[in-house]
N, C-alpha and C positions, 0 to 999 in steps of 0.2 A: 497345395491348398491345405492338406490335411497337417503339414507339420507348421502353417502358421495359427492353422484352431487349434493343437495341441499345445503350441508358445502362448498363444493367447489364455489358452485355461488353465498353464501352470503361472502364469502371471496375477489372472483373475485370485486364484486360490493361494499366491504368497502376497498379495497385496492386505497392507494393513489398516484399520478406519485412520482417519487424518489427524486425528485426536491425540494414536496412540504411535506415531512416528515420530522418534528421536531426533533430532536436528544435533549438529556439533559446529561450534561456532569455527571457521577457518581463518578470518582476518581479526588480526590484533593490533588494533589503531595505536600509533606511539601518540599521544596527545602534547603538542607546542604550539609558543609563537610561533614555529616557523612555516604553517602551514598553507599559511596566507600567501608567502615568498615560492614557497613547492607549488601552488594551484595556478599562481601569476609568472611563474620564472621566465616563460618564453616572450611574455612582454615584456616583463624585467632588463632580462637580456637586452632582448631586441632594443629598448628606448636608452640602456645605456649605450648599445656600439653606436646609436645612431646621435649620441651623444659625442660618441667619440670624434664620429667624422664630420660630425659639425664643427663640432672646435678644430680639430684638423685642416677645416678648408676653411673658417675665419682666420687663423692663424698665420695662412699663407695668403691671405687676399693684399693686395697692394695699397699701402698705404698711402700714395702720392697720388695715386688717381681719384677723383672724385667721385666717379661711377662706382669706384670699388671692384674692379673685376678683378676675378676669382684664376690665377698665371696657373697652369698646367703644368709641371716639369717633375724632375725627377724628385726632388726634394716632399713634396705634396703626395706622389705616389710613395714615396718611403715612409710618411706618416699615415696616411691611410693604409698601407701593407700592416700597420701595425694592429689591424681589427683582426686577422687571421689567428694570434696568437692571442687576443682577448678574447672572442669566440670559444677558442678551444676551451682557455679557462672557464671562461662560463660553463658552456656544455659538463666540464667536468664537476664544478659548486652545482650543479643541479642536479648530477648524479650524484651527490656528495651526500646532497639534502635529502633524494629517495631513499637512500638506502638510511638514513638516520629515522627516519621518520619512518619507513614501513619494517623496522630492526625484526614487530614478532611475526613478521610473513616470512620472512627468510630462514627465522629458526625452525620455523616449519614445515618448509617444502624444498628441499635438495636441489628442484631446478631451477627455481627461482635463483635459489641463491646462488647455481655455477651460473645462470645469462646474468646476474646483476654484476657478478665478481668479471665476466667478460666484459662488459659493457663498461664498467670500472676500471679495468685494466686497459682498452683498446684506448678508451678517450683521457688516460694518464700517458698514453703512449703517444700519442697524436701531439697534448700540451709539452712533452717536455720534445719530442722532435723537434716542433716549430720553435722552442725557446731556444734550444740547442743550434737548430741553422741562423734563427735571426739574428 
């Protein structure tokens, strides 16, 4: 108890009025259009794959039939396989975009910048995989 009254009154006696405490600014906003696209990206995303695989499975619906139904086979999974490797692409234009747009945070903090340069490197590593197998 006595070494948390002793923490407590050399805190009390280094504490400064509110008035006279320095603040330093840490985040350095890059200001763009593209902000709106960085804030929105995962719907972005998401509404074009689901773009994708719309037109993917009108494209393969049967034309002879009246009903229109939607034929299952391999041809229809081979175009829909094709959202894996657009996916990725995206995931990486969205990393593309963070690191444009938050450029003076990263001149500023070391760790930011080796998990952004990770996160950059892991999801360029993923896109050119899937380009490379498919």
């Amino acid at each position: 108890a006595s070494a948390a009254m002793a923490f407590a009154a050399r805190a009390a006696a280094a504490a400064r009025p509110i008035g006279e405490v320095l603040f330093r600014k840490t985040y350095v906003e890059r200001r763009s259009w593209l902000h709106p696209i960085k804030s929105f990206w995962r719907i972005h995303s998401f509404f074009q794959l689901a773009a994708h695989a719309m037109v993917a499975c009108s494209a393969r619906s049967t034309s002879h039939d009246h009903d229109r139904q939607l034929l299952l086979d391999a041809r229809l999974a081979q175009w829909l396989l094709h959202l894996l490797p657009a996916h990725a692409a995206y995931a990486f234009l969205g990393e593309a975009l963070e690191v444009y747009i938050l450029w003076g945070v990263f001149r500023a903090r070391a760790a930011d910048t080796a998990a952004c340069a990770f996160r950059v490197a892991a999801k360029a590593a993923v896109l050119a995989a899937l380009g490379y197998c498919y």
